[in-house]
C-alpha positions as CSV (number, residue, x, y, z in Angstrom):
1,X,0.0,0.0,0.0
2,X,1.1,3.0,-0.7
3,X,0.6,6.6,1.0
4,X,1.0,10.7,-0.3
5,X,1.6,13.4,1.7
6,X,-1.7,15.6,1.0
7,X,-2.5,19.3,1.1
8,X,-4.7,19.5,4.1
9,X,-1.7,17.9,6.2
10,X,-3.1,14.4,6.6
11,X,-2.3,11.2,5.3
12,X,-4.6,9.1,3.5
13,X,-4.2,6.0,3.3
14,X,-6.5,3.5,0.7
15,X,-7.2,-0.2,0.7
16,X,-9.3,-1.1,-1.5
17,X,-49.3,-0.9,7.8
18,X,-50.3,-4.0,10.1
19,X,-51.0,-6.6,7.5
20,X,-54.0,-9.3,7.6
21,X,-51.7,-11.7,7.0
22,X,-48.3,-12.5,8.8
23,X,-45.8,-12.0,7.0
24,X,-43.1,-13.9,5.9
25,X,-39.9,-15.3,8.0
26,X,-37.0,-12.2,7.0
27,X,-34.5,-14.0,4.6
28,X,-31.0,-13.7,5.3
29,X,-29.3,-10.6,4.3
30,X,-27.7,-11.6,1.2
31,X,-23.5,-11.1,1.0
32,X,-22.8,-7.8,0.7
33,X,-19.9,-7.1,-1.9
34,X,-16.7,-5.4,-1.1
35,X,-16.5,-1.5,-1.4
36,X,-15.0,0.0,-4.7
37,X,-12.6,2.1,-2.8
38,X,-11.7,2.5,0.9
39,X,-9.9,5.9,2.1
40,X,-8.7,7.1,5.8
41,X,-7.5,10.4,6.7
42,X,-5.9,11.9,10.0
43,X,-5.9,15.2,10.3
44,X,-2.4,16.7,11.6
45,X,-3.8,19.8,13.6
46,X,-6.4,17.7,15.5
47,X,-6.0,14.0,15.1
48,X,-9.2,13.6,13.7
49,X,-9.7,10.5,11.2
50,X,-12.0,11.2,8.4
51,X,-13.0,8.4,6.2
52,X,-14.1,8.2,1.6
53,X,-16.0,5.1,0.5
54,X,-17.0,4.8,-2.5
55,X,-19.3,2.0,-2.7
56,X,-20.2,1.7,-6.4
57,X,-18.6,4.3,-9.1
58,X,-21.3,4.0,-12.3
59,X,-19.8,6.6,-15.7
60,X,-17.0,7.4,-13.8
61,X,-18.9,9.3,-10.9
62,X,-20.2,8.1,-7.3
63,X,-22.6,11.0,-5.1
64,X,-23.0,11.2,-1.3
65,X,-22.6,13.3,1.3
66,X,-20.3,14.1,3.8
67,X,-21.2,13.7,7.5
68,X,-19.4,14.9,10.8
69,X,-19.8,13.5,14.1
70,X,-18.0,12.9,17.6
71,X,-17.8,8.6,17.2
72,X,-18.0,8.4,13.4
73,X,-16.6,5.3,12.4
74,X,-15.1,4.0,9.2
75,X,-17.8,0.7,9.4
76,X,-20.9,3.6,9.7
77,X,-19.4,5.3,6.9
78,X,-19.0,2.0,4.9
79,X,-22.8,1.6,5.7
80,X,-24.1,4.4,4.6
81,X,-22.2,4.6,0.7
82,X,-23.8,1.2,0.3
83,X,-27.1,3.2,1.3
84,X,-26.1,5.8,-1.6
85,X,-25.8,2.8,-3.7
86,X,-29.2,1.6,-3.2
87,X,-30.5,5.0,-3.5
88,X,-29.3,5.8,-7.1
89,X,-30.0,2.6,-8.6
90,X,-33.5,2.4,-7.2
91,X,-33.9,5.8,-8.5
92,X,-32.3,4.9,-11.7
93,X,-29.9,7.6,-11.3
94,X,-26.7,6.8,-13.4
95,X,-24.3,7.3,-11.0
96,X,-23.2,5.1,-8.0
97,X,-22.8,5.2,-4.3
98,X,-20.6,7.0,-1.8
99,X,-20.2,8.7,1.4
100,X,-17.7,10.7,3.3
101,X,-16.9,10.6,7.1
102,X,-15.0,13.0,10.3
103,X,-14.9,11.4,13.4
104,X,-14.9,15.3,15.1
105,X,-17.7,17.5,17.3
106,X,-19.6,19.4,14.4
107,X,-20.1,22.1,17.6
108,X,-16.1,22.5,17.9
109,X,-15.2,25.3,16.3
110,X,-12.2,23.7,15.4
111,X,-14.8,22.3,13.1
112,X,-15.3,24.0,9.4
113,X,-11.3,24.4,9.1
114,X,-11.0,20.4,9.8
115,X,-13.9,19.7,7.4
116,X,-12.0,22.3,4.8
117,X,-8.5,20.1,5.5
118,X,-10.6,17.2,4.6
119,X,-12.0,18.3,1.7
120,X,-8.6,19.1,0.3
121,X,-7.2,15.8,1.0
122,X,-9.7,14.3,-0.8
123,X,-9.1,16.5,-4.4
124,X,-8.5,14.2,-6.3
125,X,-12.2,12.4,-5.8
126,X,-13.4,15.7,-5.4
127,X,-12.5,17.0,-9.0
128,X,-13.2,13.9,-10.6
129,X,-15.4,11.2,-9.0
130,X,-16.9,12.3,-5.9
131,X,-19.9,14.7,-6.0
132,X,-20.6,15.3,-2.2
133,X,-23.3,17.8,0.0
134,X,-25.0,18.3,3.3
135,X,-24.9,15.5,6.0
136,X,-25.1,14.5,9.4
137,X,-23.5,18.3,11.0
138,X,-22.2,19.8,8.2
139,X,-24.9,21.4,6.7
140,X,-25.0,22.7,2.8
141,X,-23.9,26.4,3.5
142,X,-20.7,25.5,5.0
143,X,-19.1,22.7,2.7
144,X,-20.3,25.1,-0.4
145,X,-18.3,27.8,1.8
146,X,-15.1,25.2,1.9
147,X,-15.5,24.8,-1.8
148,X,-15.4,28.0,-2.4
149,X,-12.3,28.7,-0.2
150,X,-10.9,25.6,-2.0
151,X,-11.4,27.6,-6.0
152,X,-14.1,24.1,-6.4
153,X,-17.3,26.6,-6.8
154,X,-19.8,24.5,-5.2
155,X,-20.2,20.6,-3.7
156,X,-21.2,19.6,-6.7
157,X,-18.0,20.1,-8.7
158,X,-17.0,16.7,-10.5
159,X,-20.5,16.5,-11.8
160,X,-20.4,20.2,-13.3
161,X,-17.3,20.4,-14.1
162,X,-18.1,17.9,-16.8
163,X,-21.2,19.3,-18.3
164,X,-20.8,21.4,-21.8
165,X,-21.3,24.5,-20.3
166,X,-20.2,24.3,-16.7
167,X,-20.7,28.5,-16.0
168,X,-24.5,27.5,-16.6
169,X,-24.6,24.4,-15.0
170,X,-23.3,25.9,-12.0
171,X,-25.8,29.0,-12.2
172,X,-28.8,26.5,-12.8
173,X,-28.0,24.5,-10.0
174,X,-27.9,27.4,-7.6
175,X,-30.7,28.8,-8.6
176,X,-32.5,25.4,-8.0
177,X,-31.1,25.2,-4.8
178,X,-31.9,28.6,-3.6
179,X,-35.5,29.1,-4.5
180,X,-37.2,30.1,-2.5
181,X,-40.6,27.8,-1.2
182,X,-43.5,28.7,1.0
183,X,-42.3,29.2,4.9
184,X,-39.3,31.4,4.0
185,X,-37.4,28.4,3.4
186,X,-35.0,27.7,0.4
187,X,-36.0,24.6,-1.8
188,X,-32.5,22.3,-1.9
189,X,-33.0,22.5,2.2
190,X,-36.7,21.2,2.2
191,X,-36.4,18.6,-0.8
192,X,-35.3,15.9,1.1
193,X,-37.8,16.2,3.8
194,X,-40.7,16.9,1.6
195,X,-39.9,13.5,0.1
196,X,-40.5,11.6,3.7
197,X,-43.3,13.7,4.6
198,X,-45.0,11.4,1.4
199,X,-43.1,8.6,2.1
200,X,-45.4,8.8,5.2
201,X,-48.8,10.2,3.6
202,X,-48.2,7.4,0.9
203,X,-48.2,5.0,3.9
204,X,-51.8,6.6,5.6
205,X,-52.8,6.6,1.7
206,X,-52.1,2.5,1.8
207,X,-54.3,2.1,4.7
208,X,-56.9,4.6,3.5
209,X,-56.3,7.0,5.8
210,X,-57.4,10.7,5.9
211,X,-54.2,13.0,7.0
212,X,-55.7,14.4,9.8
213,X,-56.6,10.7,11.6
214,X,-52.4,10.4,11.5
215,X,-49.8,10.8,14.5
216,X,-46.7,11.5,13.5
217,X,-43.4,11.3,16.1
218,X,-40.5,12.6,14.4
219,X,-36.7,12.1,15.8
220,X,-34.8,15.3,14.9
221,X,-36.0,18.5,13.9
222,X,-33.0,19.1,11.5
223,X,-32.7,20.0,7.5
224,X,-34.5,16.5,7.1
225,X,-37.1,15.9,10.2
226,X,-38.0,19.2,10.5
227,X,-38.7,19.6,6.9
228,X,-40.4,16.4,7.2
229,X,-42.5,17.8,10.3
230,X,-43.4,21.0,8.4
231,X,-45.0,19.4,5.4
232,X,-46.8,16.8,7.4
233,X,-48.1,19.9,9.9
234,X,-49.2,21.4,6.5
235,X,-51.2,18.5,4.8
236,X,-52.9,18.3,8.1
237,X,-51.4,15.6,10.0
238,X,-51.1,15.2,13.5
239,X,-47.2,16.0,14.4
240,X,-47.9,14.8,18.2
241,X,-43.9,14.1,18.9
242,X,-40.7,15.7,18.1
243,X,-37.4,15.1,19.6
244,X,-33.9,16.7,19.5
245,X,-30.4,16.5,21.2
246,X,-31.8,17.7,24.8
247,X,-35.3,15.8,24.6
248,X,-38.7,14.9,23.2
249,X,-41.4,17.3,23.1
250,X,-45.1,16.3,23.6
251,X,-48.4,17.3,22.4
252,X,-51.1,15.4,22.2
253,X,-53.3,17.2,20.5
254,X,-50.6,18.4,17.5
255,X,-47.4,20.8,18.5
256,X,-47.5,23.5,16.0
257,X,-44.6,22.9,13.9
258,X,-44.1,26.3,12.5
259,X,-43.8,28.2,15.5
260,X,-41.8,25.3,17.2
261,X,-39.5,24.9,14.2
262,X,-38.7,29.0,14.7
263,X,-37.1,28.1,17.7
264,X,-34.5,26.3,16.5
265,X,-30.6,27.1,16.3
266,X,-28.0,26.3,14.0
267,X,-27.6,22.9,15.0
268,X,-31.4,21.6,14.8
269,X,-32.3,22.0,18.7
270,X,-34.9,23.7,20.0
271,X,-35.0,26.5,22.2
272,X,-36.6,24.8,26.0
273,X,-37.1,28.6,27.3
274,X,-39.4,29.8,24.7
275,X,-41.7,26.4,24.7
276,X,-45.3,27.1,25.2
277,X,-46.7,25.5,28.6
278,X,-49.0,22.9,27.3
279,X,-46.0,21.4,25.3
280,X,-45.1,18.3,27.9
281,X,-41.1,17.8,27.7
282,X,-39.9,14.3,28.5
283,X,-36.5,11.9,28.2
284,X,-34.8,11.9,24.8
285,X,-35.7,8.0,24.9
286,X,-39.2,8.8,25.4
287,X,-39.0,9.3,21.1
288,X,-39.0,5.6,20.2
289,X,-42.0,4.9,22.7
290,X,-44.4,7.3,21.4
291,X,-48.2,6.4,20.9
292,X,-48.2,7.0,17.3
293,X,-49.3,5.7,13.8
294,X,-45.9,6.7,12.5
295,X,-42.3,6.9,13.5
296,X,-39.9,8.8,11.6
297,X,-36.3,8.2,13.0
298,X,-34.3,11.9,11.0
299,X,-31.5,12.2,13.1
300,X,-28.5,9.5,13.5
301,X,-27.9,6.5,12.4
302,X,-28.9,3.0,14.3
303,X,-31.4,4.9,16.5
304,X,-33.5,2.0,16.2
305,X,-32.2,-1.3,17.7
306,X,-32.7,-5.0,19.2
307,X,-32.3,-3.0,22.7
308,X,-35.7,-0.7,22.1
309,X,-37.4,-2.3,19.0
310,X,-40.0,-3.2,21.3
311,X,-40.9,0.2,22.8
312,X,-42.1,0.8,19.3
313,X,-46.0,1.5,19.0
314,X,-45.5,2.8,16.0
315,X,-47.6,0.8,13.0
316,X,-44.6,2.2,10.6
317,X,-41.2,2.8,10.5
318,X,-40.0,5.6,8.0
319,X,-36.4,6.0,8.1
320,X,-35.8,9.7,7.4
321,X,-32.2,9.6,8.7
322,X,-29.9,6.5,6.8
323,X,-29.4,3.8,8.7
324,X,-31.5,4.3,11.2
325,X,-33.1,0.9,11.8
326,X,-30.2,-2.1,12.3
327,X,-30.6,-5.0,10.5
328,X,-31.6,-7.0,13.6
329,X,-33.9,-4.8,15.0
330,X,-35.5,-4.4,12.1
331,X,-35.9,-8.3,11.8
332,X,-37.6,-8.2,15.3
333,X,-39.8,-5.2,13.7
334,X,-41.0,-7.2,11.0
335,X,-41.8,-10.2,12.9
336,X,-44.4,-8.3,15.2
337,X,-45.8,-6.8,12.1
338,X,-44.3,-3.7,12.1
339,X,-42.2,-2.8,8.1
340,X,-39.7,-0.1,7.8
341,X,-39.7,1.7,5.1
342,X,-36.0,1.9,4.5
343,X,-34.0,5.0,3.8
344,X,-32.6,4.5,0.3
345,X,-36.5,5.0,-1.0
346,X,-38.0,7.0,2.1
347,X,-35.1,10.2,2.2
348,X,-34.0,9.5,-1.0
349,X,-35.7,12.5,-2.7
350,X,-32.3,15.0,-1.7
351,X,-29.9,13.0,-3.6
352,X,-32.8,12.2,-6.8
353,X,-33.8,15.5,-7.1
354,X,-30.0,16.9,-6.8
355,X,-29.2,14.8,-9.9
356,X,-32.3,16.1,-11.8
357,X,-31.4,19.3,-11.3
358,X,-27.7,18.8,-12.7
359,X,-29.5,17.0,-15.7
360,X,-31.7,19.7,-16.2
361,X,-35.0,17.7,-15.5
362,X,-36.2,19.9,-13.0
363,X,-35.5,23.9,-12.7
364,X,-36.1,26.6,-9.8
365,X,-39.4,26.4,-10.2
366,X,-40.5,24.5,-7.3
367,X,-44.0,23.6,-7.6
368,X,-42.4,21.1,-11.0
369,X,-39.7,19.3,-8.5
370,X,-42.4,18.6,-5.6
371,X,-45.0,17.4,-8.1
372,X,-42.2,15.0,-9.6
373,X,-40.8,14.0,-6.4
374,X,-44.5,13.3,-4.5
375,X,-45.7,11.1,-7.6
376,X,-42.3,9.3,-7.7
377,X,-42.6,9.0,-4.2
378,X,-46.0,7.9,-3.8
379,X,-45.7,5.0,-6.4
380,X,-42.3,3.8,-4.7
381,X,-44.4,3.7,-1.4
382,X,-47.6,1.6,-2.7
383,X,-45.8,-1.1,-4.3
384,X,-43.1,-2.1,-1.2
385,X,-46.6,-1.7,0.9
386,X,-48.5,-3.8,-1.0
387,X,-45.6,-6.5,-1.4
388,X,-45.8,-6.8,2.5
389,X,-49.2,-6.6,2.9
390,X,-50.1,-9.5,-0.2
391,X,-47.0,-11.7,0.3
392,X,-44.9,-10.5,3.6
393,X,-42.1,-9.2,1.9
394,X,-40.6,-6.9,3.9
395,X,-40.6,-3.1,1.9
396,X,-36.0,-3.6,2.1
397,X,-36.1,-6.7,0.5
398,X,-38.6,-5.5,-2.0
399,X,-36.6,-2.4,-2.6
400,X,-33.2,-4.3,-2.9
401,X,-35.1,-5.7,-6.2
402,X,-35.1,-2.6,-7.6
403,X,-31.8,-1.8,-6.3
404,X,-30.0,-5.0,-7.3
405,X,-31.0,-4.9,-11.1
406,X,-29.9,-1.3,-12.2
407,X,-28.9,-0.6,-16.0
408,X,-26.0,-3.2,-16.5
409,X,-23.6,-0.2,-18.3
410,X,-25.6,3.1,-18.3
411,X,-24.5,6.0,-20.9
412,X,-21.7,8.1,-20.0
413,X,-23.4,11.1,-18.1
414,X,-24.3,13.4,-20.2
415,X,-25.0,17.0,-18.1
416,X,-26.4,20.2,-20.0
């Protein structure tokens, strides 16, 4: 193996619904195959290890974003570019799969010049393969910020940098990502959570539900849950539940998620000392237990395991945040009857809609990418429901059919 001194100061270092009927005994999980690439970084000012897998690289180009957190580990990291996979091929994006890791406190303030070193040790994929954004605490302002300082334009570089006119390309995908939506808010931070808010009115749809019969508990009140919360709050379900970093919030009756998402700060959590009084606080834990039709776990990975799977009340899981179910818990889930609707179709509309926008599918107009992205979403939805409901196949397995048979040797990307 062989390593290169880099220019951030590191070393990387590469080697390579409650059915009627009960469902069906979960199959083994099938061999998973080996990674395309493996990277690990150390940062020399800080000793923190960041990590680049790409899982699958499809016309020359792999997407995914770039997480930081306190604990991140190269195996999480692994997980969740094989999550990236899944998303693009069930999506029939022609890319593949990656991810990028820091094992550092997104609060430090250490933090935007470690995540910049990272960035340029990782150049290479950056110009060419990797096409990276927002993840787990670094949110999209401040890695466009570090491309920026880095001459790279925006996150999106390797896939821009290849289309005919990359001075357009650029321009058309900030414009998409800027406009502005109802609520104040810009439309590349709601996409991904407007995607899971009908990931879960698909699911009351599959069980004939009217919106405002629904209880919602959400875990995480960032870019993804609390765009999630807002467009559930505004098709009239009942958002009973929220939780964030210092606790879960509680209101039977509905918390009103506008007012409750204007307390937030930079990091997603929400403001104890301006709560109204009927909103009942509780434990953090207290998330996973809610009385509610649906859960929707949007904040870290393996939230969900074979140590609380049973506190779940919830008739449906709908992973907002990737990997936030483990395999075994999940197999416990679906044996009391309860299917999670995993994350590579349920908060898989951020990275779909991304790449139609770089294609030129979609625009700044955003009434065109929420009409595409609900009607995608919705038909995804109905048929890994109605697989579990007619023949017990859990909505993963039914979704790794779509994922395992993508377009054996797509076109070379072709970007306007």
């Amino acid at each position: 193996m062989t390593t290169m001194q880099n220019p951030g100061g590191g070393v990387p270092q590469t080697t390579q619904p409650v059915p009627t009927i009960s469902p069906a005994p979960v199959t083994p999980a099938p061999h998973r195959p080996e990674p395309y690439l493996r990277m690990q970084w150390t940062d020399s000012c800080t000793g923190a290890v960041g990590y680049l897998v790409v899982h699958t690289l499809r016309s020359g180009l792999a997407t995914g974003g770039t997480r930081m957190r306190a604990g991140c580990t190269l195996s999480e990291v692994e997980d969740l570019a094989r999550g990236m996979a899944n998303k693009t091929a069930t999506f029939d994006l022609p890319i593949g799969g990656a991810k990028g890791g820091i094992d550092f406190d997104p609060k430090d303030p250490r933090a935007p010049h470690v995540l910049e070193r990272f960035c340029a040790a990782m150049r290479p994929w950056i110009d060419a393969h990797w096409v990276t954004a927002e993840d787990l605490g670094v949110p999209q302002h401040l890695i466009d910020e570090v491309f920026a300082r880095l001459g790279l334009g925006q996150s999106y570089h390797a896939a821009i940098r290849r289309a005919a006119d990359p001075a357009a390309t650029l321009e058309r995908v900030r414009r998409g990502l800027d406009a502005r939506v109802e609520g104040g808010f810009a439309l590349g931070d709601v996409i991904g959570g407007y995607g899971v808010a009908h990931a879960c009115l698909a699911a009351a749809v599959s069980w004939g539900r009217a919106p405002a019969e629904t209880t919602v508990a959400i875990q995480g009140v960032g870019t993804m849950g609390g765009a999630a919360a807002y467009y559930l709050h505004e098709a009239g379900m009942r958002v009973t539940t929220v939780a964030d970093a210092a606790g879960t919030l509680h209101r039977p009756d509905g918390l009103d998620i506008p007012a409750l998402l204007a307390l937030r700060d930079g990091f997603g959590e929400i403001d104890r000392s301006r709560l109204p009084a009927d909103v009942e606080r509780l434990p953090r834990t207290a998330i996973v237990s809610a009385d509610v039709d649906i859960l929707v776990p949007a904040a870290i990975s393996y939230a969900i395991t074979p140590d609380n799977s049973f506190d779940v009340k919830a008739r449906v899981i709908v992973e907002a945040a990737n990997a936030a179910t483990t395999p075994e818990a999940e197999a416990m889930l679906a044996a009391r009857g309860i299917p999670v609707l995993p994350d590579f179709v349920a908060n898989a509309g951020a990275v779909a809609w991304a790449w139609w926008l770089l294609l030129g599918q979609v625009d700044d107009i955003p009434e065109t990418s929420f009409d595409r992205l609900r009607t995608t979403m919705h038909s995804k939805v109905a048929q890994l429901l109605t697989a579990w409901t007619d023949a017990g196949i859990t909505p993963r397995e039914a979704g790794h059919r779509w994922a395992d048979d993508p377009a054996a040797d797509p076109e070379p990307v072709v970007i306007p």
